[in-house]
TORTORFI-880034 format. One record per residue (C-alpha): residue number from 1; residue in three letters; chain; y, x, z. Coordinates in steps of 0.2 Angstrom, whole numbers, plus 5000, padded with zeros to 4 digits. Layout:
N
(NUM; Ala; A; (Y; X; Z))
...
# end
This chain:
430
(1; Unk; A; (5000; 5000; 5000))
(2; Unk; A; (5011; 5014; 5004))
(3; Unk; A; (5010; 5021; 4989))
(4; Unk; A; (5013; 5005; 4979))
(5; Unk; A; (5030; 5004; 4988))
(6; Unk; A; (5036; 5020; 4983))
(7; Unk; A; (5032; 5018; 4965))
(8; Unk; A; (5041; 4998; 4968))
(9; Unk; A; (5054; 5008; 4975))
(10; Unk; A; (5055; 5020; 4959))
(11; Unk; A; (5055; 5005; 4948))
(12; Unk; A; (5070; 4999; 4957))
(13; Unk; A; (5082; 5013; 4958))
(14; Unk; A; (5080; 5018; 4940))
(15; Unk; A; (5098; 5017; 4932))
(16; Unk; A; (5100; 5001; 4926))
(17; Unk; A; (5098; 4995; 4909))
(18; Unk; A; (5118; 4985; 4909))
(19; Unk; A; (5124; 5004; 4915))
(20; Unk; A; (5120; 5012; 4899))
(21; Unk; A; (5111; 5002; 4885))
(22; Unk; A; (5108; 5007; 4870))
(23; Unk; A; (5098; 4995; 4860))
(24; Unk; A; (5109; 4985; 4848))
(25; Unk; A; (5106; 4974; 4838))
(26; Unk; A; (5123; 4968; 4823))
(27; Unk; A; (5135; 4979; 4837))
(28; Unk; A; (5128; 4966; 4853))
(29; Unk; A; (5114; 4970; 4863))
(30; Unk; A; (5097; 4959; 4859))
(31; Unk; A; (5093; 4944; 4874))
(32; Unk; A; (5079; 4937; 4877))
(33; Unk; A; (5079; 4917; 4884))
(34; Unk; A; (5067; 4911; 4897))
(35; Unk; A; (5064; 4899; 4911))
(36; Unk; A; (5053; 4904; 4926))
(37; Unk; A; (5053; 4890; 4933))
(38; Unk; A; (5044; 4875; 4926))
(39; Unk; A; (5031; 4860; 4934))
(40; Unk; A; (5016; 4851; 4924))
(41; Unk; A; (5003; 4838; 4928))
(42; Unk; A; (4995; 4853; 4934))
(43; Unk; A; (5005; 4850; 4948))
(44; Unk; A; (5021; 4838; 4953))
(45; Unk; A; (5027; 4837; 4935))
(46; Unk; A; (5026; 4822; 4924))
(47; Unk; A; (5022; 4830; 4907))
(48; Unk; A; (5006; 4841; 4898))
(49; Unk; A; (5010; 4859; 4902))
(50; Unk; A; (5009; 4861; 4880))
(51; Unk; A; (5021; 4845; 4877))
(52; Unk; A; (5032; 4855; 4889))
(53; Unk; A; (5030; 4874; 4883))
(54; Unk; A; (5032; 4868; 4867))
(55; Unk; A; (5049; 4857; 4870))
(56; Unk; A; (5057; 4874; 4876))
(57; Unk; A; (5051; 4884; 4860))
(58; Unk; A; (5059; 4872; 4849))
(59; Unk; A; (5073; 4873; 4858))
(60; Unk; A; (5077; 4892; 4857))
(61; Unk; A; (5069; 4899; 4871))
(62; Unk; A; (5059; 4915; 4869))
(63; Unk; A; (5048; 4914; 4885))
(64; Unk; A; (5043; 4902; 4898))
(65; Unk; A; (5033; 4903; 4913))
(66; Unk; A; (5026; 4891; 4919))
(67; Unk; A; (5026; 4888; 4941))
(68; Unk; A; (5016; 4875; 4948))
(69; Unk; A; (5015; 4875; 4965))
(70; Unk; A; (4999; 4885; 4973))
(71; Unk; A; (4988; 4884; 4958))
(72; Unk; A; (4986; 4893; 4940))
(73; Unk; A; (4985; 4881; 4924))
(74; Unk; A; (4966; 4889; 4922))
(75; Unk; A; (4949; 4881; 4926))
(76; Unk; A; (4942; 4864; 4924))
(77; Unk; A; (4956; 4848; 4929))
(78; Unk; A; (4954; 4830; 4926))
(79; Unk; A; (4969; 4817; 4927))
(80; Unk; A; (4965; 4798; 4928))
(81; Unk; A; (4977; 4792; 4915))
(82; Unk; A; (4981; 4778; 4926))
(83; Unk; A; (4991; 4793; 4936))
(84; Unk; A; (4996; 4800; 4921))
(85; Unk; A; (5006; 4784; 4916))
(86; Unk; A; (5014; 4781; 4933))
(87; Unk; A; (5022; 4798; 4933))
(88; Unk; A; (5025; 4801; 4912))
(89; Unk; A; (5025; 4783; 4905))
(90; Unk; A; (5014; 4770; 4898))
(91; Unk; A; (5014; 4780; 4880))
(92; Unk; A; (5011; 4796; 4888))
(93; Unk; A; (4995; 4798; 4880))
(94; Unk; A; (5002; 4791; 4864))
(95; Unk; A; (5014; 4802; 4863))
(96; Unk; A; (5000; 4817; 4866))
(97; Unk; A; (4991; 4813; 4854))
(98; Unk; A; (5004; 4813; 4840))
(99; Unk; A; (5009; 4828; 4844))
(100; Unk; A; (4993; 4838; 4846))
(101; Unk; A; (4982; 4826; 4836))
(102; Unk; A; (4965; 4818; 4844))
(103; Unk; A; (4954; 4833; 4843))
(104; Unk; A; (4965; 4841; 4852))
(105; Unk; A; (4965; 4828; 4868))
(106; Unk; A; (4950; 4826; 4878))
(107; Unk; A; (4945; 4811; 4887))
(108; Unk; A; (4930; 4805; 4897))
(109; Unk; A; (4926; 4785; 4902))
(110; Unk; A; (4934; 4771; 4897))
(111; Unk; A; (4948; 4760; 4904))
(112; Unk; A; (4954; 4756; 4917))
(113; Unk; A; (4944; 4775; 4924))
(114; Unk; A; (4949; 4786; 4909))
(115; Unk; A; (4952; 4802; 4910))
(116; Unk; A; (4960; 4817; 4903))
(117; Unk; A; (4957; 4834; 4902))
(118; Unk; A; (4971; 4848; 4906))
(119; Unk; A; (4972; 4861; 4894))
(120; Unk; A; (4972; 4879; 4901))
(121; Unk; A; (4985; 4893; 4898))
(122; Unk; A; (4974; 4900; 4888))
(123; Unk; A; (4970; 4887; 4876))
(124; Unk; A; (4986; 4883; 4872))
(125; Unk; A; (4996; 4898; 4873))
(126; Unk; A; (4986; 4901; 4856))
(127; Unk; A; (4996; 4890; 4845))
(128; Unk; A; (5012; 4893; 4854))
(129; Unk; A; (5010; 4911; 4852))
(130; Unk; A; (5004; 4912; 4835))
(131; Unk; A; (5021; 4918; 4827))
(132; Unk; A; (5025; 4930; 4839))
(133; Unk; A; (5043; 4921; 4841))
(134; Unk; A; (5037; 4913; 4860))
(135; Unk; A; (5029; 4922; 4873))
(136; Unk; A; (5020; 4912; 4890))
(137; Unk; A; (5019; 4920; 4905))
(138; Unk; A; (5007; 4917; 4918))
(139; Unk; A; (5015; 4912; 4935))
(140; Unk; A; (5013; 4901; 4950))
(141; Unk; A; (5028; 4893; 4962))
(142; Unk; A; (5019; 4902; 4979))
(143; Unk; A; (5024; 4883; 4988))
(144; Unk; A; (5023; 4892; 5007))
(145; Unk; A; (5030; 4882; 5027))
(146; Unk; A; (5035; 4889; 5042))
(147; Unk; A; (5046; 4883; 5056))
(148; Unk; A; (5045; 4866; 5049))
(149; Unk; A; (5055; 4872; 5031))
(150; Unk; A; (5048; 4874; 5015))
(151; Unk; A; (5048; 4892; 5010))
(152; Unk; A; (5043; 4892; 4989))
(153; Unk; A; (5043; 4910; 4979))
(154; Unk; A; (5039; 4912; 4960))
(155; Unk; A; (5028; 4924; 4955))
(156; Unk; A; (5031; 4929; 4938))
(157; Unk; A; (5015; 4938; 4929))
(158; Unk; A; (5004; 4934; 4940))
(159; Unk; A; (4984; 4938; 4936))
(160; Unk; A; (4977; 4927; 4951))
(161; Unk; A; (4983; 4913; 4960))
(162; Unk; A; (4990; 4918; 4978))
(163; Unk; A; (4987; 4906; 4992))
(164; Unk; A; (5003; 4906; 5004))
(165; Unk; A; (5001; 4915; 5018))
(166; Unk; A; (5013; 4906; 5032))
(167; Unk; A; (5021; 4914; 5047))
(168; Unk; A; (5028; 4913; 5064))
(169; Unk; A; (5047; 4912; 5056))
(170; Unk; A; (5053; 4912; 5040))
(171; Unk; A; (5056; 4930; 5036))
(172; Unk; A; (5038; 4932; 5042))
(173; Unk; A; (5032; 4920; 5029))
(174; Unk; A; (5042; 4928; 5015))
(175; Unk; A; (5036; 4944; 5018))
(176; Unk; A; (5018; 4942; 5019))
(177; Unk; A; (5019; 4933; 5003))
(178; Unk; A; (5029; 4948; 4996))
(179; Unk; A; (5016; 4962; 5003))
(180; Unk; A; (5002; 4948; 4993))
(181; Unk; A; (5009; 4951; 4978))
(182; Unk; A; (5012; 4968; 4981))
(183; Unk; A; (4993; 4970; 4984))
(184; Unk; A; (4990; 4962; 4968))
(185; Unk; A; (5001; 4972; 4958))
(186; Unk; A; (4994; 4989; 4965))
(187; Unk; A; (4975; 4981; 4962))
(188; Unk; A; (4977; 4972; 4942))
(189; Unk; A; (4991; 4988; 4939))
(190; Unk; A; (5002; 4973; 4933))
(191; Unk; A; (5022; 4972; 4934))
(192; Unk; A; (5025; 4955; 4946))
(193; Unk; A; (5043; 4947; 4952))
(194; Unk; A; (5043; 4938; 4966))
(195; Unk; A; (5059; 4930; 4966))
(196; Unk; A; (5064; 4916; 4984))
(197; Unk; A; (5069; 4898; 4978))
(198; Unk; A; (5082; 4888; 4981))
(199; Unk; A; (5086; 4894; 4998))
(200; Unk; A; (5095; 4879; 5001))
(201; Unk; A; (5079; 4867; 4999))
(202; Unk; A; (5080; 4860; 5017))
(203; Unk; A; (5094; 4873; 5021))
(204; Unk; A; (5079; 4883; 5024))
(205; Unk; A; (5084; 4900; 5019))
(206; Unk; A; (5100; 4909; 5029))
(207; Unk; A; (5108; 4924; 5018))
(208; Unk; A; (5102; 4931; 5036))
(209; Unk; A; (5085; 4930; 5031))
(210; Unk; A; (5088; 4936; 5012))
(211; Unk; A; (5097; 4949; 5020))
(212; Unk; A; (5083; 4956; 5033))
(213; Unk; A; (5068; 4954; 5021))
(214; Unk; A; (5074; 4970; 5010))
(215; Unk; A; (5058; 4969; 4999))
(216; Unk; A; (5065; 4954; 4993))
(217; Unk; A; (5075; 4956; 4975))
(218; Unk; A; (5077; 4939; 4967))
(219; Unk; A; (5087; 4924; 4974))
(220; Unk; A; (5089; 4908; 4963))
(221; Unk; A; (5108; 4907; 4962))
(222; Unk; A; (5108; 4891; 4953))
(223; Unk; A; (5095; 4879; 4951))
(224; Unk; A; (5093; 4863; 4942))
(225; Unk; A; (5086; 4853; 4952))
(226; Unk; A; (5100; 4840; 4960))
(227; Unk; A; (5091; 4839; 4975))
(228; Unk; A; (5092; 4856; 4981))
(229; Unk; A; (5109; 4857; 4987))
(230; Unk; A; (5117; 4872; 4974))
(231; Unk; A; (5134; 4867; 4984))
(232; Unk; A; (5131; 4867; 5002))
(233; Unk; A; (5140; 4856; 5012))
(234; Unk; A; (5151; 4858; 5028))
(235; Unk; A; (5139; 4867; 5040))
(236; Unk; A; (5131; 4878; 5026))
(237; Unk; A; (5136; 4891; 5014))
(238; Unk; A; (5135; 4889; 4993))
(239; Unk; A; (5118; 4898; 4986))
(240; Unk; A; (5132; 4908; 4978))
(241; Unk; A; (5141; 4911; 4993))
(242; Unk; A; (5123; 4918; 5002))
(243; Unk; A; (5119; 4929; 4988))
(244; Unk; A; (5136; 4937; 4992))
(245; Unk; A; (5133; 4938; 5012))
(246; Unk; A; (5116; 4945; 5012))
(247; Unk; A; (5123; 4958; 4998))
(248; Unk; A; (5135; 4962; 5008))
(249; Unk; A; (5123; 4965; 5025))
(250; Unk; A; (5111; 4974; 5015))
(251; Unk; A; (5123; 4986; 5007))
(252; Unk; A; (5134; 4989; 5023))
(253; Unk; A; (5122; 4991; 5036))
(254; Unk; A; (5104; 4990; 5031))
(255; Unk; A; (5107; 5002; 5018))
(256; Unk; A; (5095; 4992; 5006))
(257; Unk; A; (5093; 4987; 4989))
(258; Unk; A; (5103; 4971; 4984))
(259; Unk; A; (5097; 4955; 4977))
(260; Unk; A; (5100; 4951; 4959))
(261; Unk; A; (5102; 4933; 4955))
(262; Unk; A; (5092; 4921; 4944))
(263; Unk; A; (5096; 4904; 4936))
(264; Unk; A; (5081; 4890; 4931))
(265; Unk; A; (5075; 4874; 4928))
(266; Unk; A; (5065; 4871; 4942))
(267; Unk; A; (5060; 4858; 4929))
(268; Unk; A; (5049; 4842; 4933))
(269; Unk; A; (5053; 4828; 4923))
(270; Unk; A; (5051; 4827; 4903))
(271; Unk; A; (5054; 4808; 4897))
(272; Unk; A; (5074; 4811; 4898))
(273; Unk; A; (5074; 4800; 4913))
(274; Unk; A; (5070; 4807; 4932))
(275; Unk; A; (5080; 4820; 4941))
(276; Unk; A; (5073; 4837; 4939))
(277; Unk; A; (5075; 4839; 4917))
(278; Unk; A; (5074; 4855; 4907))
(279; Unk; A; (5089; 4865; 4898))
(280; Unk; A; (5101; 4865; 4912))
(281; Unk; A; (5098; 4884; 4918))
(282; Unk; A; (5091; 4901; 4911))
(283; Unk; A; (5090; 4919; 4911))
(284; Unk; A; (5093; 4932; 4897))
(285; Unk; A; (5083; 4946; 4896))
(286; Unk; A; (5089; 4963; 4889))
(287; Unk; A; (5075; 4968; 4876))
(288; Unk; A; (5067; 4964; 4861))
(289; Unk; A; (5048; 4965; 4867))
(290; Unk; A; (5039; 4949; 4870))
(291; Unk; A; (5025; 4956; 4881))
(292; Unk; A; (5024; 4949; 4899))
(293; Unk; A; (5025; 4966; 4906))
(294; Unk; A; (5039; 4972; 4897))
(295; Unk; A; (5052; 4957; 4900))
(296; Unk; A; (5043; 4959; 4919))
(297; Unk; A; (5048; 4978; 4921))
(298; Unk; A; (5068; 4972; 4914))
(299; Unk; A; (5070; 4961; 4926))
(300; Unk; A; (5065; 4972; 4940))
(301; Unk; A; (5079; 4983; 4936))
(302; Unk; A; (5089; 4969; 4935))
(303; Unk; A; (5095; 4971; 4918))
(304; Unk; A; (5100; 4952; 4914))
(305; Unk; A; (5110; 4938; 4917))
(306; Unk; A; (5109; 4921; 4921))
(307; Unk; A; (5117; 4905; 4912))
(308; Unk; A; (5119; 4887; 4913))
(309; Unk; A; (5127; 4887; 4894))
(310; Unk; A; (5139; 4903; 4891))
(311; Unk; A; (5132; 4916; 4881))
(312; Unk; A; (5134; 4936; 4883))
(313; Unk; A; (5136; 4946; 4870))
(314; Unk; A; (5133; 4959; 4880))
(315; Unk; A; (5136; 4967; 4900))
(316; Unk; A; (5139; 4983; 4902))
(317; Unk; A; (5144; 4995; 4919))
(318; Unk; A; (5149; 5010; 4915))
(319; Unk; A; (5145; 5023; 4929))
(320; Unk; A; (5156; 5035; 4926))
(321; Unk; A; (5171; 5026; 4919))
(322; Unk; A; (5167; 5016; 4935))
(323; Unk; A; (5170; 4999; 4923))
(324; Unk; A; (5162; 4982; 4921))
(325; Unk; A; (5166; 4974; 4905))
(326; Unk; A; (5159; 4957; 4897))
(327; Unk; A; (5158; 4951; 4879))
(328; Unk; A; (5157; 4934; 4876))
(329; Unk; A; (5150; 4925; 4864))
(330; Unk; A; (5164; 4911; 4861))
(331; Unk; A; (5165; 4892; 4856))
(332; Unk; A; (5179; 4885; 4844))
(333; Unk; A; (5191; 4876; 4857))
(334; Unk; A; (5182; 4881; 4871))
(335; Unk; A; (5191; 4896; 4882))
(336; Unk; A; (5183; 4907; 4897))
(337; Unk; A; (5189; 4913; 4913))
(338; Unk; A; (5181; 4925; 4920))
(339; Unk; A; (5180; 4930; 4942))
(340; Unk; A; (5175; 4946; 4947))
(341; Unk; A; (5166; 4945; 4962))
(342; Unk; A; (5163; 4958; 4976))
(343; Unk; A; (5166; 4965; 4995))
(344; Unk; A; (5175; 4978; 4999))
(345; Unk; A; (5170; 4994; 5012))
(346; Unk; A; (5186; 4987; 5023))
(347; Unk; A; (5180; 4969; 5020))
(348; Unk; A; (5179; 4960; 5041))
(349; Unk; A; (5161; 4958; 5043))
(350; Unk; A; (5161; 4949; 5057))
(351; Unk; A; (5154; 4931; 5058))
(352; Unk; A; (5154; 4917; 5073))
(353; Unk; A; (5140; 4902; 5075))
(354; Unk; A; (5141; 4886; 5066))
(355; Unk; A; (5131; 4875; 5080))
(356; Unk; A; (5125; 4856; 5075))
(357; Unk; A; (5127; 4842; 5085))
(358; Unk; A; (5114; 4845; 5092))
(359; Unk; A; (5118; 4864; 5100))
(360; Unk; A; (5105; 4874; 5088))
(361; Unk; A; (5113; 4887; 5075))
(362; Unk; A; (5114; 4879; 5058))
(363; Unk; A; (5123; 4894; 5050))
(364; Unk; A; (5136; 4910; 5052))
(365; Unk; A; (5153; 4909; 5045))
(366; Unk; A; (5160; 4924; 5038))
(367; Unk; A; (5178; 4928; 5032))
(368; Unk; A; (5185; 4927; 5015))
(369; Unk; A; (5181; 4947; 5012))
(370; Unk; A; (5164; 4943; 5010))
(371; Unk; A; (5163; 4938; 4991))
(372; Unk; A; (5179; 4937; 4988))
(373; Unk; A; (5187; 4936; 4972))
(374; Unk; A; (5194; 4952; 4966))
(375; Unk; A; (5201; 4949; 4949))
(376; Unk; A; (5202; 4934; 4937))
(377; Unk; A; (5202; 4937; 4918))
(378; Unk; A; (5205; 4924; 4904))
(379; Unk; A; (5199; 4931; 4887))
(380; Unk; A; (5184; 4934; 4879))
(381; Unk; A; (5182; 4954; 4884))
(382; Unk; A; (5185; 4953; 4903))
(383; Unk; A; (5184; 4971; 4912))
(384; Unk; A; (5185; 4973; 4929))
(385; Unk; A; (5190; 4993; 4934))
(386; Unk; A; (5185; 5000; 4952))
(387; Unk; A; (5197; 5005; 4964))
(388; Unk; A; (5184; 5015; 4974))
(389; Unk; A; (5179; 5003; 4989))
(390; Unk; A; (5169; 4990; 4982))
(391; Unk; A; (5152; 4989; 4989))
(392; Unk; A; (5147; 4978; 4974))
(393; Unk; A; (5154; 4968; 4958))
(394; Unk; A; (5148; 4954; 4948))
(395; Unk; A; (5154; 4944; 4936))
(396; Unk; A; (5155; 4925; 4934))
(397; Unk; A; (5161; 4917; 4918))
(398; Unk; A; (5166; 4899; 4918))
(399; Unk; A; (5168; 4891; 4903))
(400; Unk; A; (5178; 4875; 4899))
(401; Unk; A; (5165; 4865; 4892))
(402; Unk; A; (5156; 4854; 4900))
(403; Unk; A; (5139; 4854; 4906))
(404; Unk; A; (5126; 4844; 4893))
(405; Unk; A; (5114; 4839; 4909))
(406; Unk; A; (5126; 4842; 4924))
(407; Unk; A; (5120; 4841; 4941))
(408; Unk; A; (5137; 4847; 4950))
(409; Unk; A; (5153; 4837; 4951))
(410; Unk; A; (5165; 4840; 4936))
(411; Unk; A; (5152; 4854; 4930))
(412; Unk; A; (5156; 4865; 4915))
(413; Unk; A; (5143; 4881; 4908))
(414; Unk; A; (5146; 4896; 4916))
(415; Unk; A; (5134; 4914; 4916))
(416; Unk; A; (5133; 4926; 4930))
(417; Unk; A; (5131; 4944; 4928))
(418; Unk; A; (5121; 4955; 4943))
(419; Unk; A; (5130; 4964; 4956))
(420; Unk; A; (5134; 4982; 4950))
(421; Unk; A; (5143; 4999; 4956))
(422; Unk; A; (5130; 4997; 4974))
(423; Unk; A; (5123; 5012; 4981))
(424; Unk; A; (5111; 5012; 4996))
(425; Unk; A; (5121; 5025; 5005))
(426; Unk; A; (5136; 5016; 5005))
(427; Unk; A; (5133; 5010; 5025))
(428; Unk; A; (5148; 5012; 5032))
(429; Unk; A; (5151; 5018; 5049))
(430; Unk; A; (5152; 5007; 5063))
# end
């Protein structure tokens, strides 16, 4: 295990990718598009896992994964269609068949106790894969408890199904799920992400706890699922506003990695009615190689963004120049503003309780210097230049448009760049 850390740990600190890229593609750097999280009849969702896979390659995406909760879409799996219908719709067989054909759906028994066989990953990943222009990657949503919160993870590239391990507390539970997949990298020799879910499911997830369980990486900074309060509310902080905070705890006095921030789906319903639909959230990968491992090993180093509509062109930091600069890919009539994000070394640290009625911590407050807005740029090229006591920068770009699918008030598309110019040695003296 020891040794599986280090070389984690090498993977990690290599430069990254948005520092100094080179691979271009017309003058831009080439993106990959993908979801990593998605649900199926395999588990809570409401559609066949090939109906949904192949909804996202016609439109545009590169790679999916599909996350149902604690299982793998592999072995034997028999629905009645009775259930089928109550979650997908009376025509949800007819719609099946017409876009698969009959030889393609099996069914046992007749009605009212028909049947119908899920298809497996590998049976269907054949005919979506064919062309080489859409990549599935095996994944599960590691659907975990502890302390009476859920505590869910996505394993992306997973080989084998990983039962969640629980805990006394909820760092307790992230980590033994993290050291799980840690084991099952070392053991398959496969690149896995584990990335924490919508902290703010239940309020479940403080930027405390991001913050103290340092093998963590990934954080869901936008999510969209409505029910999984993105915003916050009065006693709790933004999932934006928490990726911030436990940044900045790691950086100034754990001396630990930060977390980079990913945008999904969290996808369950497919009929355009229900709550939880696709479209609404995604990551671009830097790359141009659509093998599991290889779009794995980017995102480890954290060479993507995130994006609920606003298209990059490209991200780049520039180490030496000590200068992050963004091109955006711009809309006729639409304009941008871009906010560059960040704490300072100087920034107060401090934090007081947030107690409910009921006496028991909900939350820390912290002042404004924690992710505070350092700069805000209107344009297409916005450049942030360091002064020299940032602990991190990132960069969010908020478009004018509105949202297709919106799940926030008065939503519009917006990407978000991962925090750059960090060092772990940048613990400041107390």
């Amino acid at each position: 295990m020891k040794t599986f850390i280090v070389i984690l740990a090498l993977l990690i600190t290599a430069p990254l990718s948005a520092q100094d890229s080179s691979q271009k593609k017309n003058g831009s750097s080439v993106w990959l598009k993908g979801n990593i999280h998605t649900h199926t009849f395999w588990s809570d969702g409401n559609q066949f896992p090939e109906m949904i896979a192949k909804w996202y390659k016609q439109e545009g995406y590169d790679f999916l994964a599909l996350t149902d909760h604690n299982v793998l879409s592999k072995g034997e799996k028999w629905m009645p269609l009775s259930t089928l219908k109550a979650r997908g719709g009376d025509d949800i067989l007819e719609k099946y068949i017409a876009a698969f054909g009959g030889e393609w759906v099996i069914t046992r028994g007749e009605e009212p106790k028909l049947e119908v066989r899920l298809r497996t990953l590998e049976e269907f990943r054949q005919g979506l894969e064919k062309d080489g222009d859409f990549l599935m990657i095996q994944s599960e949503e590691i659907s975990d408890r502890s302390q009476g919160v859920p505590v869910h993870m996505n394993a992306t590239n997973i080989q084998e199904v990983i039962a969640p391990l629980g805990g006394a507390t909820v760092r307790e539970a992230m980590a033994n799920n993290l050291r799980a997949v840690a084991e099952q990298a070392r053991r398959t020799g496969k690149p896995i992400i584990l990335h924490l879910n919508h902290p703010n499911f239940g309020y479940a997830v403080t930027a405390e706890d991001l913050a103290a369980v340092v093998q963590e990486r990934f954080v869901e900074i936008y999510n969209g699922h409505p029910g999984v309060n993105v915003l916050g509310d009065d006693d709790h902080a933004s999932v934006e506003k928490i990726w911030d905070i436990a940044n900045t705890i790691r950086l100034a006095q754990l001396s630990a990695f930060p977390l980079f921030g990913i945008g999904t789906d969290d996808s369950h319903h497919y009929h355009g009615r229900g709550t939880s639909r696709p479209g609404r959230s995604w990551i671009m990968v830097r790359g141009d190689k659509l093998e599991p491992d290889a779009i794995t090993e980017t995102i480890s180093r954290g060479d993507f963004y995130s994006s609920s509509g606003v298209t990059l062109k490209d991200v780049v930091f520039d180490n030496k120049k000590r200068v992050l600069s963004l091109q955006i890919e711009a809309e006729e009539g639409v304009t941008y503003s871009t906010r560059f994000i960040g704490t300072t070394k100087t920034a107060d640290l401090s934090s007081k309780e947030k107690k409910a009625a009921n006496g028991k911590t909900v939350t820390r407050i912290y002042s404004e210097d924690v992710g505070a807005v350092l700069s805000t740029v209107s344009g297409t090229n916005p450049r942030y230049e360091f002064k020299g006591d940032e602990l991190f920068v990132r960069a969010v770009v908020t478009s004018s448009k509105a949202h297709v699918d919106p799940t926030l008030p008065n939503q519009t598309e917006q990407a978000w760049t991962q925090p750059v110019g960090w060092s772990v040695s940048s613990r400041r003296s107390r």
